[in-house]
C-alpha positions as CSV (number, residue, x, y, z in Angstrom):
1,X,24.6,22.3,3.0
2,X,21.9,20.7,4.8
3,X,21.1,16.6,4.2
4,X,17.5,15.9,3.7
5,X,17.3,12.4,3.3
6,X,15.0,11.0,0.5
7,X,11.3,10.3,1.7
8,X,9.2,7.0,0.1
9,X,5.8,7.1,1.9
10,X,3.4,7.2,-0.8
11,X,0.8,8.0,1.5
12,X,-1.4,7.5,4.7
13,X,-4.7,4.8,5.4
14,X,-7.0,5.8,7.8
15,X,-10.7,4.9,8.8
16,X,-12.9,7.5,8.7
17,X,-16.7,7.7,9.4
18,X,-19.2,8.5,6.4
19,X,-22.6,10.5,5.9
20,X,-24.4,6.6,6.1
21,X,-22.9,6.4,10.2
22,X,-20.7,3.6,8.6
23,X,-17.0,3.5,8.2
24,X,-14.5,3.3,5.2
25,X,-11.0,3.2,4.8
26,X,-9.5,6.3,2.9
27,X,-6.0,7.0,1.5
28,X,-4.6,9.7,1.6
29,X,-1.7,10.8,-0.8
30,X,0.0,13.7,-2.6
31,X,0.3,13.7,-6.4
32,X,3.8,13.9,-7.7
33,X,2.8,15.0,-10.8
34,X,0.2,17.8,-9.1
35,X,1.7,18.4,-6.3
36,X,-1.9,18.1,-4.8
37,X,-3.0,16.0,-1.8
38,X,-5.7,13.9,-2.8
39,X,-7.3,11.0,-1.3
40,X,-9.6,7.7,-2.4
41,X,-11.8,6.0,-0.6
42,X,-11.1,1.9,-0.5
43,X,-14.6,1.2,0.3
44,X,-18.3,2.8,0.8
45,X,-20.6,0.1,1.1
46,X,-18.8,-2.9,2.6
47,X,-17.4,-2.9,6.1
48,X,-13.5,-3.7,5.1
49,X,-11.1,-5.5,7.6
50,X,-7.6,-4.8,8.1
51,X,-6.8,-8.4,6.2
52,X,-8.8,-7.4,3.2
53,X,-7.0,-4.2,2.9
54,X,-3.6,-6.3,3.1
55,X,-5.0,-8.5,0.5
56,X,-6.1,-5.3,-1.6
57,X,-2.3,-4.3,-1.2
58,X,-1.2,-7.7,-1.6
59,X,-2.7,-8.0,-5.0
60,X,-1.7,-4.5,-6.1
61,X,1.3,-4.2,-5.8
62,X,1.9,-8.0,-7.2
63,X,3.7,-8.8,-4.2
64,X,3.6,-12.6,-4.8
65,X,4.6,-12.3,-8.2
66,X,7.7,-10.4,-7.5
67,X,8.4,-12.9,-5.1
68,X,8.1,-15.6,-7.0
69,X,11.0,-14.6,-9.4
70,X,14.7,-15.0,-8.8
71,X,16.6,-12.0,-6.9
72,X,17.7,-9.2,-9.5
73,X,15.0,-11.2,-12.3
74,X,12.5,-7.7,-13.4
75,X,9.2,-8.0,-15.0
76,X,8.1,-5.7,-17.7
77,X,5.7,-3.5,-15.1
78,X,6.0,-0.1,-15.0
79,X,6.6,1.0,-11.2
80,X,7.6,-2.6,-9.7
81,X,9.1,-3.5,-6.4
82,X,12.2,-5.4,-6.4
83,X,12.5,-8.6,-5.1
84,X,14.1,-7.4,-1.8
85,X,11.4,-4.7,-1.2
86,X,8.4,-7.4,-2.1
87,X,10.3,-9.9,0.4
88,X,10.4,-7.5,3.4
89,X,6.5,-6.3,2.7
90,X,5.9,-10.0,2.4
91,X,7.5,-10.4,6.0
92,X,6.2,-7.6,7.6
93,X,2.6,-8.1,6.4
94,X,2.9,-11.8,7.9
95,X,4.0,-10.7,11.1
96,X,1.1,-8.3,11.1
97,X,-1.7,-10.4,10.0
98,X,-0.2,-12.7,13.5
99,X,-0.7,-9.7,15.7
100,X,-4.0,-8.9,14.2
């Protein structure tokens, strides 16, 4: 029996250039429900910066909100992080926005 372990990666961001000789950021994912890769553009007009896609992610995914409430404490959202997954993007994403 061969062990595949269970993926999370909802998906991919990359920059990519448009008809207008601009950029946007685009996300690629696969729908679970589809089984289709599909893929949304984050902005067309506007020239987006790495912090105001963080932010975009930031808000979201209610990353602060999460935090706010005591460890194991759920809110009634469909899909939410728990506290310890919302702590360790809330770390990782200040380390980054240092380095950046």
């Amino acid at each position: 029996m061969k062990f595949r372990r269970q993926r999370f990666q909802r998906g991919s961001l990359r920059r990519v250039a448009r008809a207008n000789n601009k950029s946007a950021w685009e996300y690629r994912y696969q729908d679970p429900i589809t089984d289709q890769r599909k893929s949304m553009f984050l902005s067309t007009a506007l020239e987006p910066t790495f912090s105001a896609v963080l932010d975009r992610f930031l808000e979201e995914e209610k990353l602060l909100e999460i935090k706010q409430l005591r460890p194991g404490d759920r809110c009634d959202l469909e899909g939410e992080l728990s506290y310890s997954t919302a702590s360790s993007y809330l770390s990782v994403i200040k380390l980054l926005r240092a380095k950046w």
